[in-house]
PDB file of N, CA, C and O in Angstrom:
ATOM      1  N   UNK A   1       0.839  -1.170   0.000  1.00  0.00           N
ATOM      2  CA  UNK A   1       0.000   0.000   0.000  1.00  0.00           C
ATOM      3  C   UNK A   1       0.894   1.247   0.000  1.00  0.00           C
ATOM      4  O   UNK A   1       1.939   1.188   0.648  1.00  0.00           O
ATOM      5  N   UNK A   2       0.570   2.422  -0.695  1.00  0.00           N
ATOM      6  CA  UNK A   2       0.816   3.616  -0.377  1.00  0.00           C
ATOM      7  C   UNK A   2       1.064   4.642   0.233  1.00  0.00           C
ATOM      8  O   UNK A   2       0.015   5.222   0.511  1.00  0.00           O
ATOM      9  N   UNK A   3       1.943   5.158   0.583  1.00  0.00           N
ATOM     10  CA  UNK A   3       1.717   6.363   1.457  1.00  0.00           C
ATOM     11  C   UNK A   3       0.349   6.887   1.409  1.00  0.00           C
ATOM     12  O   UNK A   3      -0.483   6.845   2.315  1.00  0.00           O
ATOM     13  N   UNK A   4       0.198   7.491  -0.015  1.00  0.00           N
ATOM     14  CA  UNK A   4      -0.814   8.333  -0.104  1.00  0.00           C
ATOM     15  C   UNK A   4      -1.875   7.686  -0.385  1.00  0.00           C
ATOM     16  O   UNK A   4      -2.681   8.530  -0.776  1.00  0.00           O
ATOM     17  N   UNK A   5      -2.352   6.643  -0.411  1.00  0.00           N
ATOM     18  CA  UNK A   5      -3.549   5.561   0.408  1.00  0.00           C
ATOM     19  C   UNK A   5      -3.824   5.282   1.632  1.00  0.00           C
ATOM     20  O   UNK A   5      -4.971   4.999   1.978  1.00  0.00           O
ATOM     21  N   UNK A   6      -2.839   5.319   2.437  1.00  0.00           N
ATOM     22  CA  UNK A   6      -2.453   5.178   3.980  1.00  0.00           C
ATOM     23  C   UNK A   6      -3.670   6.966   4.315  1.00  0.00           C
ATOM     24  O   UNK A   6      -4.699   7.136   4.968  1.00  0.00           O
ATOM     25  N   UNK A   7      -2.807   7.904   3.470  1.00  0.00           N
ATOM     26  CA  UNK A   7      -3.832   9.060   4.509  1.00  0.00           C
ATOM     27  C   UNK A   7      -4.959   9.339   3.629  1.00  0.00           C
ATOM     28  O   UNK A   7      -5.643  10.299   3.983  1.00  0.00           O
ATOM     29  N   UNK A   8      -5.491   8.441   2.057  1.00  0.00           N
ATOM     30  CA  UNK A   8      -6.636   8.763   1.934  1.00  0.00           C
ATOM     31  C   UNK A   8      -7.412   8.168   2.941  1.00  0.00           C
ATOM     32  O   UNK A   8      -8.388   8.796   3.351  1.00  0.00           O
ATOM     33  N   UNK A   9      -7.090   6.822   3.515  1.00  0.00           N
ATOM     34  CA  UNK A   9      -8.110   5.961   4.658  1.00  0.00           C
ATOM     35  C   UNK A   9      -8.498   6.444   5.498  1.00  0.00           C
ATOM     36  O   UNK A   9      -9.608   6.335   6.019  1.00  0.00           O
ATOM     37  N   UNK A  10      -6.910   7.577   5.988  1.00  0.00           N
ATOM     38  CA  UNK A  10      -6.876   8.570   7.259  1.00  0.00           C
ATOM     39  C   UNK A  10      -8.134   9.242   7.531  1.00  0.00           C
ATOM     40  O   UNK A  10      -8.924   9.293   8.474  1.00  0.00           O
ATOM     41  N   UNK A  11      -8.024   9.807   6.205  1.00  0.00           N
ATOM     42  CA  UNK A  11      -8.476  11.386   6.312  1.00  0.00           C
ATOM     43  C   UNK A  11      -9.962  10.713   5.774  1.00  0.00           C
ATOM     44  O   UNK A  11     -10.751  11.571   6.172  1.00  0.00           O
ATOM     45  N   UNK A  12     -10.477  10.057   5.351  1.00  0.00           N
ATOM     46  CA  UNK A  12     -11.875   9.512   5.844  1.00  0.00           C
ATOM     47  C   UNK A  12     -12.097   8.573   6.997  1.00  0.00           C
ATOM     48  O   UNK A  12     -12.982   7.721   7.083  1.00  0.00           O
ATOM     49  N   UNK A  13     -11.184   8.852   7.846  1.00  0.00           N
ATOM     50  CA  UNK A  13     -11.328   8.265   9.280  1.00  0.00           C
ATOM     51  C   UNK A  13     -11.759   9.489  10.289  1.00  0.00           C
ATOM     52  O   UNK A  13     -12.485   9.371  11.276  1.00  0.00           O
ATOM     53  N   UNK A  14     -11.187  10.605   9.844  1.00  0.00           N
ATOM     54  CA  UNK A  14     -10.980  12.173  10.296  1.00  0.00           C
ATOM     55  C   UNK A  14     -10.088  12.841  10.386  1.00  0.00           C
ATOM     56  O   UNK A  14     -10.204  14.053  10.567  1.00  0.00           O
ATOM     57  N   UNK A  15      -8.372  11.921  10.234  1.00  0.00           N
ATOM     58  CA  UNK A  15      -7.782  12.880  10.483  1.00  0.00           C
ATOM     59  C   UNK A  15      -6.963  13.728   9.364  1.00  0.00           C
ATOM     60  O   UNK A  15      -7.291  13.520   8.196  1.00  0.00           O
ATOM     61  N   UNK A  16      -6.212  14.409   9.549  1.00  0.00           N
ATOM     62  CA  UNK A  16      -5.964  15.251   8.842  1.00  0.00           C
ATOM     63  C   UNK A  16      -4.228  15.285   8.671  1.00  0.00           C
ATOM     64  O   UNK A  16      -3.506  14.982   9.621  1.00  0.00           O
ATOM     65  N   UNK A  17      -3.615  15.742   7.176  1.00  0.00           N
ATOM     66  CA  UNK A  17      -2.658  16.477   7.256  1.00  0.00           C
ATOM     67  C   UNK A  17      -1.938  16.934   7.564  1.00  0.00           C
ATOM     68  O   UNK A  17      -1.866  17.995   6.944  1.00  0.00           O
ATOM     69  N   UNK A  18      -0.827  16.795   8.579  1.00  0.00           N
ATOM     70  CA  UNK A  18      -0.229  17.929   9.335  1.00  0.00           C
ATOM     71  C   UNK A  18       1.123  18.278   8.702  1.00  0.00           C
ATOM     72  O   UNK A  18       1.188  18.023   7.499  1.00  0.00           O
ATOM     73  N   UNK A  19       2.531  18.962   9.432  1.00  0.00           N
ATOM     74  CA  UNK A  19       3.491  19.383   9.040  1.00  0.00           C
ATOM     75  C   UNK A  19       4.216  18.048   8.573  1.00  0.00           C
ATOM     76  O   UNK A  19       4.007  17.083   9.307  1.00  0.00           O
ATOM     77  N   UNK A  20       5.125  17.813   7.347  1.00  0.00           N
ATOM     78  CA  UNK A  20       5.545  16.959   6.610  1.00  0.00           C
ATOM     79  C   UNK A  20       7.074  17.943   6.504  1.00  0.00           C
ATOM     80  O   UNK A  20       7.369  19.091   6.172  1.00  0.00           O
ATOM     81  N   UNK A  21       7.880  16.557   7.068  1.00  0.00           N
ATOM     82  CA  UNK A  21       9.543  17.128   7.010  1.00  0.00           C
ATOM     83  C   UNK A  21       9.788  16.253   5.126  1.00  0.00           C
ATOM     84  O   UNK A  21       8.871  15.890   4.390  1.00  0.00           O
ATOM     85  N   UNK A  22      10.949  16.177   4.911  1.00  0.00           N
ATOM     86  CA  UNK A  22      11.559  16.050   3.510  1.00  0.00           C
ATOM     87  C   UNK A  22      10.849  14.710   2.813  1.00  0.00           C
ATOM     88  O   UNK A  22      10.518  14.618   1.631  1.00  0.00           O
ATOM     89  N   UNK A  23      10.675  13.516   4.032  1.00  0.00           N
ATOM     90  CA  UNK A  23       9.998  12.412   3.240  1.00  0.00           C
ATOM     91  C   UNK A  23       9.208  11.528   4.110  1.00  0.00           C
ATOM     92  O   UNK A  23       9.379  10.334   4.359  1.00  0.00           O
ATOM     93  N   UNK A  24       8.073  12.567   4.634  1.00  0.00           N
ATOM     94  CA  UNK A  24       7.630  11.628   5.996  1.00  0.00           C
ATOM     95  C   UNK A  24       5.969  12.706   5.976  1.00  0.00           C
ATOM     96  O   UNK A  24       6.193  13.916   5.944  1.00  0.00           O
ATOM     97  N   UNK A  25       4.901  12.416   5.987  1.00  0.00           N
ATOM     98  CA  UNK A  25       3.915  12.856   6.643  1.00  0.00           C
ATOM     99  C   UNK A  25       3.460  12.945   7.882  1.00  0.00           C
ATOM    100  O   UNK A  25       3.674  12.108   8.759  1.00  0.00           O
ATOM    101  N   UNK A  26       2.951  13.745   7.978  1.00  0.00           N
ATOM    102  CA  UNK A  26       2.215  13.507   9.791  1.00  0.00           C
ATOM    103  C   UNK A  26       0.915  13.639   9.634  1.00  0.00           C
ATOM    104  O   UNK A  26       0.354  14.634   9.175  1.00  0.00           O
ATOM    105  N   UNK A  27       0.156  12.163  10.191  1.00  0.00           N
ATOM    106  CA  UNK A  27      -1.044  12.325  10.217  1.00  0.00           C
ATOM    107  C   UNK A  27      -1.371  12.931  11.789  1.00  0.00           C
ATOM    108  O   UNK A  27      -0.645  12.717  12.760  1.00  0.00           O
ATOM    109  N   UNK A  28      -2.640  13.740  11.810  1.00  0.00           N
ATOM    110  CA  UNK A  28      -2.596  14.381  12.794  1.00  0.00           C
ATOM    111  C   UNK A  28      -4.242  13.902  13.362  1.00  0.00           C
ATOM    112  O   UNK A  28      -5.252  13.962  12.661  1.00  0.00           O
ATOM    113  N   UNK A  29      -4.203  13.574  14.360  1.00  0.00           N
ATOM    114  CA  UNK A  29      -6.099  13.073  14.913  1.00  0.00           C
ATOM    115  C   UNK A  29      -7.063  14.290  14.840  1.00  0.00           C
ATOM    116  O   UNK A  29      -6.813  15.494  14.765  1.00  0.00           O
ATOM    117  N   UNK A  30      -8.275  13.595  14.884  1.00  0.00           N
ATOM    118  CA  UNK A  30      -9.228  14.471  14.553  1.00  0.00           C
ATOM    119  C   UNK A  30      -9.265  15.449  15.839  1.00  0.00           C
ATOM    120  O   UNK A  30      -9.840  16.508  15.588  1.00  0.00           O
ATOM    121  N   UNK A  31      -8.803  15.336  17.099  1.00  0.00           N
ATOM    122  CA  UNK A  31      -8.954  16.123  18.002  1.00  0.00           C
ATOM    123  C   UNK A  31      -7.560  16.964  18.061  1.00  0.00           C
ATOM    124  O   UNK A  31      -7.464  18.169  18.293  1.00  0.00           O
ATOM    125  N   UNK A  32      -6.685  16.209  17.843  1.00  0.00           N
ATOM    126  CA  UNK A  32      -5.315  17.125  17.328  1.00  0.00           C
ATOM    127  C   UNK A  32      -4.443  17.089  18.622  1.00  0.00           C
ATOM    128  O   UNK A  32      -3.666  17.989  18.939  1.00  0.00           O
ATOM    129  N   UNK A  33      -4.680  15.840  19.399  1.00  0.00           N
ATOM    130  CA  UNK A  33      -3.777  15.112  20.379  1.00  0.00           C
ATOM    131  C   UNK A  33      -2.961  14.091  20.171  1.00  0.00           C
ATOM    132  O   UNK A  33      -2.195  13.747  21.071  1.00  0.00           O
ATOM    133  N   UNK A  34      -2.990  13.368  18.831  1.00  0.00           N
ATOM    134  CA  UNK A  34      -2.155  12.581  18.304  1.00  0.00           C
ATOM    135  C   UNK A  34      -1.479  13.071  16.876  1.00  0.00           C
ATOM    136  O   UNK A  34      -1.942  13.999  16.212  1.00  0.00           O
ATOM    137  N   UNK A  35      -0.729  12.577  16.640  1.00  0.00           N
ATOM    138  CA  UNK A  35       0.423  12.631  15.573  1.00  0.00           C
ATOM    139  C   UNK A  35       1.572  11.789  15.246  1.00  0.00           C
ATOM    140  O   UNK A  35       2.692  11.794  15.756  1.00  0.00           O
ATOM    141  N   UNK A  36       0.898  10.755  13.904  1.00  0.00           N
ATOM    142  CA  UNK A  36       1.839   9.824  13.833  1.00  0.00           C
ATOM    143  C   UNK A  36       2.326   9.838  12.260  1.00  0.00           C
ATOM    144  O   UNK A  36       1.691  10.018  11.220  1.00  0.00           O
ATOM    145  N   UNK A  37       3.651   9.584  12.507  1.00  0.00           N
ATOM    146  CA  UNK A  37       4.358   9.911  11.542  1.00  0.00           C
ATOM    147  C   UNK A  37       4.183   8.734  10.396  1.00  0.00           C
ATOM    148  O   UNK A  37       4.190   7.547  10.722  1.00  0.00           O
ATOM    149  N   UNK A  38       4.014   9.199   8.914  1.00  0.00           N
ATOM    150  CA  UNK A  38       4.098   8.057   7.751  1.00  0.00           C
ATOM    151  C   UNK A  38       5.233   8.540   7.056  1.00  0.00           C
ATOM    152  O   UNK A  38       5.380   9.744   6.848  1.00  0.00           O
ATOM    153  N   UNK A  39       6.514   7.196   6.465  1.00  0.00           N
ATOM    154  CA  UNK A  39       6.966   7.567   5.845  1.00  0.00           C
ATOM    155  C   UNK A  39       6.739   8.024   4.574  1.00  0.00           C
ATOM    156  O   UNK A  39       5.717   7.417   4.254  1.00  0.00           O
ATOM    157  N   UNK A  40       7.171   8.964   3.322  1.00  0.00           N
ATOM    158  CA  UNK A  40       6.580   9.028   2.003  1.00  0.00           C
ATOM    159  C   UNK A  40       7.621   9.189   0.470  1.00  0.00           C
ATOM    160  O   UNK A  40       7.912  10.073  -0.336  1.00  0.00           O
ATOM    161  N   UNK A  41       7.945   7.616   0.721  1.00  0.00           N
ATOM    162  CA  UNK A  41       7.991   7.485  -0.785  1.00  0.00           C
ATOM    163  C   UNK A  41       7.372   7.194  -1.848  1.00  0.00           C
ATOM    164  O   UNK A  41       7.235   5.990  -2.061  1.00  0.00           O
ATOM    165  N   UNK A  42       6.888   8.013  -2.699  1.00  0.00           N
ATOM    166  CA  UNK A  42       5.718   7.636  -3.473  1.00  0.00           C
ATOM    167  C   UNK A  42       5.623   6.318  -4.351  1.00  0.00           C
ATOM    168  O   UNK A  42       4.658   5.593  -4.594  1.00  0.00           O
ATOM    169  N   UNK A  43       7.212   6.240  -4.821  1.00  0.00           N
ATOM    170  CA  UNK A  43       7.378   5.122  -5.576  1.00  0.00           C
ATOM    171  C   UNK A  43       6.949   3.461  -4.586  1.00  0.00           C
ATOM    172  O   UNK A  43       6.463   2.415  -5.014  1.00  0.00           O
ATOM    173  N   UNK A  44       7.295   3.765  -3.469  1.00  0.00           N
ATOM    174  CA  UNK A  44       7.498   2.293  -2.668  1.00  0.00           C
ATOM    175  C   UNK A  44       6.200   1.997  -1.754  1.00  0.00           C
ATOM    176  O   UNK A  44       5.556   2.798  -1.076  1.00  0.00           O
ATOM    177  N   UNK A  45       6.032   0.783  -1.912  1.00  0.00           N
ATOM    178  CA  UNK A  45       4.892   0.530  -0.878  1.00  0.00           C
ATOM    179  C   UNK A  45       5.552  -0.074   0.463  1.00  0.00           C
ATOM    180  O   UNK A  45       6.480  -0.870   0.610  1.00  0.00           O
ATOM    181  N   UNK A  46       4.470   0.816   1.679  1.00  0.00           N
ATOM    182  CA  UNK A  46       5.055   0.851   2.774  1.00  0.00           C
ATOM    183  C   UNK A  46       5.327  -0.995   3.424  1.00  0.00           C
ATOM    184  O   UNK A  46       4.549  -1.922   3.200  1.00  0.00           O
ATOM    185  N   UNK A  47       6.346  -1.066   4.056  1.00  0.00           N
ATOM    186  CA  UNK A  47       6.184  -2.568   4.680  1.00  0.00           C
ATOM    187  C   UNK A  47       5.046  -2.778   5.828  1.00  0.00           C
ATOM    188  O   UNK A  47       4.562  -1.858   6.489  1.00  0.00           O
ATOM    189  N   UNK A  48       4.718  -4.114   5.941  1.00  0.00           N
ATOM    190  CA  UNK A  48       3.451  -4.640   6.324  1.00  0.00           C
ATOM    191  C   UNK A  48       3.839  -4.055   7.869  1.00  0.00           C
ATOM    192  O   UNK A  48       2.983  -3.352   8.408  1.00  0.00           O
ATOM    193  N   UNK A  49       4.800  -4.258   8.423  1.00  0.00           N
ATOM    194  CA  UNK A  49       5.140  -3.917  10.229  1.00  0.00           C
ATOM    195  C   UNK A  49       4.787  -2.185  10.291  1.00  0.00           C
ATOM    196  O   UNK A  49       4.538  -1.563  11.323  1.00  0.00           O
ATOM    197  N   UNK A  50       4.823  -1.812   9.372  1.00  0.00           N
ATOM    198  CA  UNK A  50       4.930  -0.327   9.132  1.00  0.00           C
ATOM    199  C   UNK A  50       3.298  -0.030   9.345  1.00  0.00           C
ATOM    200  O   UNK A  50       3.047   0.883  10.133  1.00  0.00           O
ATOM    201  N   UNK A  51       2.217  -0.677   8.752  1.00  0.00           N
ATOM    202  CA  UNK A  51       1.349  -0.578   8.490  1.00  0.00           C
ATOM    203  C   UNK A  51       0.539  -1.447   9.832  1.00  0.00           C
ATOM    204  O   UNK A  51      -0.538  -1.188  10.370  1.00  0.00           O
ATOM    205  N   UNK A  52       1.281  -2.282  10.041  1.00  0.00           N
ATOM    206  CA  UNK A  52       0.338  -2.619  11.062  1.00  0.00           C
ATOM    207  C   UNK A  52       0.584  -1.542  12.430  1.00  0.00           C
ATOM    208  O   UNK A  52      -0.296  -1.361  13.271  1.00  0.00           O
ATOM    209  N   UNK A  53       1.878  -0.906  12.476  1.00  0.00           N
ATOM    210  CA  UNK A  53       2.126   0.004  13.493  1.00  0.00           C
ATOM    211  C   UNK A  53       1.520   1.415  12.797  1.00  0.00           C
ATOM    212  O   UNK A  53       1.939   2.429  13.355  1.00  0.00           O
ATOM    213  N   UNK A  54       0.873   1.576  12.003  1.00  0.00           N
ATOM    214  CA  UNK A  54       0.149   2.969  12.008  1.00  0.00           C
ATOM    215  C   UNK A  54      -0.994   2.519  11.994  1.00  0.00           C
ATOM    216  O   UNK A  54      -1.664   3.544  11.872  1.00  0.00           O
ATOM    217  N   UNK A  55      -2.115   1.163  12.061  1.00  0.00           N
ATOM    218  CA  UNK A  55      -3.014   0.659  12.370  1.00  0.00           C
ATOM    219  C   UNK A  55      -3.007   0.455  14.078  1.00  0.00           C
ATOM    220  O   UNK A  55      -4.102   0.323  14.623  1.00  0.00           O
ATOM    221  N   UNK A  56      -1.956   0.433  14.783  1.00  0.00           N
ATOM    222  CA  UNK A  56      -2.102   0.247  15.958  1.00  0.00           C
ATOM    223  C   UNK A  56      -2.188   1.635  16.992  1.00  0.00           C
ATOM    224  O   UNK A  56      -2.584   1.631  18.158  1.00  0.00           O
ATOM    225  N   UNK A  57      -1.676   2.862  16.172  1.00  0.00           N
ATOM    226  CA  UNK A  57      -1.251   3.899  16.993  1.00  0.00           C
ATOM    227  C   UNK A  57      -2.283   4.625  16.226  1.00  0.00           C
ATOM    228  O   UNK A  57      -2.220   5.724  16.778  1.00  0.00           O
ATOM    229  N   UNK A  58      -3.430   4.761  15.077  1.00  0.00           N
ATOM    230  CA  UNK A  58      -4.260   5.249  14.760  1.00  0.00           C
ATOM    231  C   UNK A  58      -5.659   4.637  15.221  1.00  0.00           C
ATOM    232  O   UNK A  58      -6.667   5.327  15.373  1.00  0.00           O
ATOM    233  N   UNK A  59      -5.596   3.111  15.447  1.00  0.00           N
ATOM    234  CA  UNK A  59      -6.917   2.507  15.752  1.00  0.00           C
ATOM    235  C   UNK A  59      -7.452   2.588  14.485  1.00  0.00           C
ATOM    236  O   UNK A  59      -8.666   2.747  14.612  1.00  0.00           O
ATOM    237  N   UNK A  60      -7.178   2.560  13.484  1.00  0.00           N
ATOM    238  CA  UNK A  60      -8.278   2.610  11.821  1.00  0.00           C
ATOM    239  C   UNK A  60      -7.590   1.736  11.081  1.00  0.00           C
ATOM    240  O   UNK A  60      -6.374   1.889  10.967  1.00  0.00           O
ATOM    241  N   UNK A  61      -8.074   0.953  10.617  1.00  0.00           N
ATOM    242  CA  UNK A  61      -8.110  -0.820  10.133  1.00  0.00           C
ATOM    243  C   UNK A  61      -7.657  -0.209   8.389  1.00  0.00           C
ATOM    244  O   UNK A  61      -8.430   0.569   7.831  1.00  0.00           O
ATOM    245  N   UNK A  62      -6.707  -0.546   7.872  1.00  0.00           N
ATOM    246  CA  UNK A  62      -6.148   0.124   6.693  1.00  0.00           C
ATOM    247  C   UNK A  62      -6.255  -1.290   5.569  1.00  0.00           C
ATOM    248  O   UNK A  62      -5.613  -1.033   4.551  1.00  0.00           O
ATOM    249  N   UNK A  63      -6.678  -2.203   5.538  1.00  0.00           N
ATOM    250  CA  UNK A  63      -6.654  -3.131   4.720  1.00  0.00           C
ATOM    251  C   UNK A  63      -8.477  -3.723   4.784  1.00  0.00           C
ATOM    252  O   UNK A  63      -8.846  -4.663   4.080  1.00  0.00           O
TER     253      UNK A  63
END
């Protein structure tokens, strides 16, 4: 999967966008108390440990 599949799921979960350093997003919670970082290479799909740890620290089921 995608980076930028990873925060379309997000961001119809609620959250949103936040500040993005050189190759990394930050998804940010809908209340704006969490912030977890995705890496973003567009070319590469993220590894499965990767994904299950932004499924675990977001609570939103990505597959």
């Amino acid at each position: 999967m995608k980076p930028r599949e990873v925060m379309k799921i997000l961001r119809e979960a609620g959250w949103t966008e936040g500040r993005g350093a050189r190759h990394t997003i930050t998804a940010v919670s809908p209340d704006g108390s969490r912030r977890v970082p995705i890496s973003n290479h567009p070319a590469e799909d993220l590894p499965t440990g990767t994904l299950k740890n932004i499924e675990r620290l977001t609570g939103v089921k990505l597959k």
